[in-house]
C-alpha positions in Angstrom: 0.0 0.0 0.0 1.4 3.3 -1.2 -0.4 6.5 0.8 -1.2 10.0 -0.2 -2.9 12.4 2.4 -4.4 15.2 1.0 -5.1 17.1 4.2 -3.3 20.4 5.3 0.2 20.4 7.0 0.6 20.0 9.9 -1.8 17.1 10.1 -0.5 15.7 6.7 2.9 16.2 7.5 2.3 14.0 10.9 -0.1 11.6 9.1 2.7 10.8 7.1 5.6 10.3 9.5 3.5 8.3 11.7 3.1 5.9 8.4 6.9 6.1 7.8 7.4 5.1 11.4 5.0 1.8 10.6 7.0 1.0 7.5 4.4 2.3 5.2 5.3 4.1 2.1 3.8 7.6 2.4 3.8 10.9 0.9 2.0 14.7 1.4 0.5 16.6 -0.3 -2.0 19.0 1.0 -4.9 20.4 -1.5 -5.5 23.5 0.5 -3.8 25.6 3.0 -4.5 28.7 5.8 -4.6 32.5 6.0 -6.2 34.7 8.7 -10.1 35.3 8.6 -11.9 38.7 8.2 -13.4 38.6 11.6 -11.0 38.1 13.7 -10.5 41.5 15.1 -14.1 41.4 16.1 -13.9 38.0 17.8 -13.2 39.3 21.4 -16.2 41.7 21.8 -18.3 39.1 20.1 -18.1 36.7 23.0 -17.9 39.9 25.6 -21.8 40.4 24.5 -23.0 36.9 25.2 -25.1 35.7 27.8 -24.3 33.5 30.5 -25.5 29.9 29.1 -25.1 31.1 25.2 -23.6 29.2 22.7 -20.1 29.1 21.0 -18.8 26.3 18.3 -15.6 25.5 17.2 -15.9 23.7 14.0 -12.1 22.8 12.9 -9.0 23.1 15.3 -7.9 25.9 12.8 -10.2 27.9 13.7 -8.7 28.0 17.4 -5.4 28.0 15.7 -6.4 31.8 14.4 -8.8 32.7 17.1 -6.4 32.2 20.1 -3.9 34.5 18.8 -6.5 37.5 18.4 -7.7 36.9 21.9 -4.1 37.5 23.2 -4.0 40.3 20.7 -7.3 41.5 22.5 -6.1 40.8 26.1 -9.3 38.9 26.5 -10.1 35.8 28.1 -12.7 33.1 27.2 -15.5 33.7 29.0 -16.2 31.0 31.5 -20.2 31.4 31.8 -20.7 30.4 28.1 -21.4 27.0 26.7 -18.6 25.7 24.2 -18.8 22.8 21.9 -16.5 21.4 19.1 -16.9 19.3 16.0 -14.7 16.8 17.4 -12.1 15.8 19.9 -9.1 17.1 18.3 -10.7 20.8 18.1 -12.2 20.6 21.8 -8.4 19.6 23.2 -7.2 22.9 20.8 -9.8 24.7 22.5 -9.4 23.4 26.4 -5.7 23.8 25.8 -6.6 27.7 24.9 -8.9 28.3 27.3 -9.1 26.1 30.3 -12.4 25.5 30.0 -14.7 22.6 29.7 -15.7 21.8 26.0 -18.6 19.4 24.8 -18.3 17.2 21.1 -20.0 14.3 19.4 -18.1 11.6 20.6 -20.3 9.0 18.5 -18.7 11.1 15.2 -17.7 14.0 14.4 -19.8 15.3 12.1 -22.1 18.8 12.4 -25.1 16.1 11.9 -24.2 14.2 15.3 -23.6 17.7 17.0 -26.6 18.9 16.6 -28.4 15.8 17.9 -26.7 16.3 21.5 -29.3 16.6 24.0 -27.9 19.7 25.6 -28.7 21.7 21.9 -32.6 20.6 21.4 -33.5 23.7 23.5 -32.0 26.4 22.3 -34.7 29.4 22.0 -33.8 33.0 22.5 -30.0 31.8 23.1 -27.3 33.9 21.2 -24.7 31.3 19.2 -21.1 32.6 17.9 -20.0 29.6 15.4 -16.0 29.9 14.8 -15.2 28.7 11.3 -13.5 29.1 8.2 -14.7 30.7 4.9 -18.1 29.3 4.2 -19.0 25.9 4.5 -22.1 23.8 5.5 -25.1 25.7 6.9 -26.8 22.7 8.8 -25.6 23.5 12.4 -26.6 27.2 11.9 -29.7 26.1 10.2 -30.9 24.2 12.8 -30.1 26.2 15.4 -32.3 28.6 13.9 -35.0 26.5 13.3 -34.8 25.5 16.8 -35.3 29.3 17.9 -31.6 31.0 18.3 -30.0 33.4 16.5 -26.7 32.9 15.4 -23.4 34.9 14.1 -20.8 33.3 12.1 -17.2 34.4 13.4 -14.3 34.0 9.6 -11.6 32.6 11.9 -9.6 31.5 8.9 -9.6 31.4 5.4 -8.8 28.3 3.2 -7.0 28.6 -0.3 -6.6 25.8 -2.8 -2.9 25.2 -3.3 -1.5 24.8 -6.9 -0.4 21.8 -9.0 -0.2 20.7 -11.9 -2.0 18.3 -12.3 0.0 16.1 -15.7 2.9 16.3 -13.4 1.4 15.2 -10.3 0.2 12.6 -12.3 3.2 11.0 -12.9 4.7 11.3 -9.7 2.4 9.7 -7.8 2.0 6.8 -10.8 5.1 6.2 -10.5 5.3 5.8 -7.0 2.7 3.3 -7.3 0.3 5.4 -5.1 -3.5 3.1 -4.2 -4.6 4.5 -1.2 -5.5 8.5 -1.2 -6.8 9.8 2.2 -9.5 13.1 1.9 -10.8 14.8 4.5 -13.4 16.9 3.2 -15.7 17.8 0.3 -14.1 20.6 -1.4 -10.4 18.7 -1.5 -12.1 15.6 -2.4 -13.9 17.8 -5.6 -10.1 19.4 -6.0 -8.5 16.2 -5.8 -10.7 14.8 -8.9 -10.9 17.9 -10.9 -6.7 18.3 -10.6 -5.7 15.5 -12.6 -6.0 14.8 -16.2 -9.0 12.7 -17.6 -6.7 9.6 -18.9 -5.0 9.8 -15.3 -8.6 9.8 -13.4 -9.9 6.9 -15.6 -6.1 4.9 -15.7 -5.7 5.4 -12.2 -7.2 7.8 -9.6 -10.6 6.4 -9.8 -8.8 2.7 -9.3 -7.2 3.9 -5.9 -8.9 2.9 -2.5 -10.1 6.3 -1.2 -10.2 6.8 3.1 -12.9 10.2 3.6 -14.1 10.9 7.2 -17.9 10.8 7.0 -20.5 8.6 5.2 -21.3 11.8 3.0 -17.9 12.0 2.0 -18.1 8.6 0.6 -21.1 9.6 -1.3 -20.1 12.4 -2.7 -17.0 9.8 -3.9 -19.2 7.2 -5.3 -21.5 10.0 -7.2 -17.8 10.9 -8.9 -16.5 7.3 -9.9 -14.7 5.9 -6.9 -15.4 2.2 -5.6 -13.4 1.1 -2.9 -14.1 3.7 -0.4 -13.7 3.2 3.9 -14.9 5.7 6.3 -12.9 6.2 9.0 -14.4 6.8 12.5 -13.2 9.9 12.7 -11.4 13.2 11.2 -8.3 13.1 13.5 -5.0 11.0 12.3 -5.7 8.3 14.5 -8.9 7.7 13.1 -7.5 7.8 9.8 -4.9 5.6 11.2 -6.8 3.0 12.1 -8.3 3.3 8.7 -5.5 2.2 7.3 -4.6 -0.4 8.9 
């Protein structure tokens, strides 16, 4: 089995070494990377005008990765009486790291479909939730949250921008280094991923390779594109992936 991880450094870059470590062959190369978000500067007095028992998601480690930084910048402090929840375990331990504070995620999967589900977010009306993101991305959590009677605000953390290739010569390198397992970790790099290569290299070869995605509509998104041998892993972090590999 010959590896390439999609996903951004540093997480692809550890991914990797891990799989060097095992004996695996392994290589990087990350479809998107991270710039600063718009709102940052606006983050701190954000959360200053919550109400104790409001609302605030993390939805990717990144977004900590950005946010923490302007909070310093602020010489503000999390606020303890809010209510914080993250997509997953990887961005709650980013966040508790930050912050000190208690934070609640899916630990069934991490997906914004299983986070909404959590008992704790079925009565919501007249709360005030703060979601910390990148640029764009799925509505559903704000959606429902909505529906379900709060109002939300969306908080640009970071920014993500599709890195260049091209795609005839990443063709042949990973060919030639006999690459049949691709790991993709979200939508837009799995559309990126497709769309970068030539047609005789998709239909020769990309299409043949077993493809590792993090959710069940990952994999359908795959299948509706051309792939066949497709595992979910049981979550986004590397160990999840890990054990998908193995």
């Amino acid at each position: 089995m010959s590896i390439l991880v999609t996903r951004p450094a540093p997480a692809a870059d550890e991914l990797v070494s891990r799989l060097c470590q095992q004996g695996r062959a392994a290589w990087a190369m990350p479809l998107i990377e991270f710039t600063p978000g718009v709102d940052l500067d606006k983050l701190a007095a954000s959360l200053a005008s919550l109400q104790p028992g409001d609302l605030v998601f993390i939805l990717s480690q990144h977004a900590i990765h950005y946010a923490q930084p302007a909070m310093l910048r602020a010489k503000a402090t999390w606020p303890e009486s809010l209510n914080y929840y993250a997509i997953g375990r990887t961005t709650a331990l980013a966040l508790h790291a930050a912050s000190g504070l208690d934070v609640v995620w899916p630990h069934e999967r991490e997906t914004s479909e299983v986070l909404i589900q959590l008992p704790a977010l079925q009565q919501v009306a007249n709360k005030r939730a703060i979601i910390l993101r990148g640029n764009g991305g799925r509505e559903l959590l704000a959606e429902t949250l909505q529906a379900r009677g709060a109002s939300v605000e969306f908080i640009e953390c970071y920014q993500r921008c599709a890195k260049i290739y091209h795609g005839a010569v990443e063709g042949r390198r990973w060919r030639d280094r006999q690459v049949d397992t691709l790991v993709v970790t979200s939508g837009e790099m799995l559309q990126q991923l497709y769309s970068l290569f030539p047609e005789i290299d998709r239909e020769e070869w990309l299409l043949h390779c077993r493809l590792v995605v993090v959710s069940e509509r990952l994999a359908t998104c795959a299948r509706e594109l051309g792939w066949r041998d497709i595992r979910v892993a049981d979550g986004a972090d590397n160990d999840a992936l890990l054990r998908a590999l193995h």
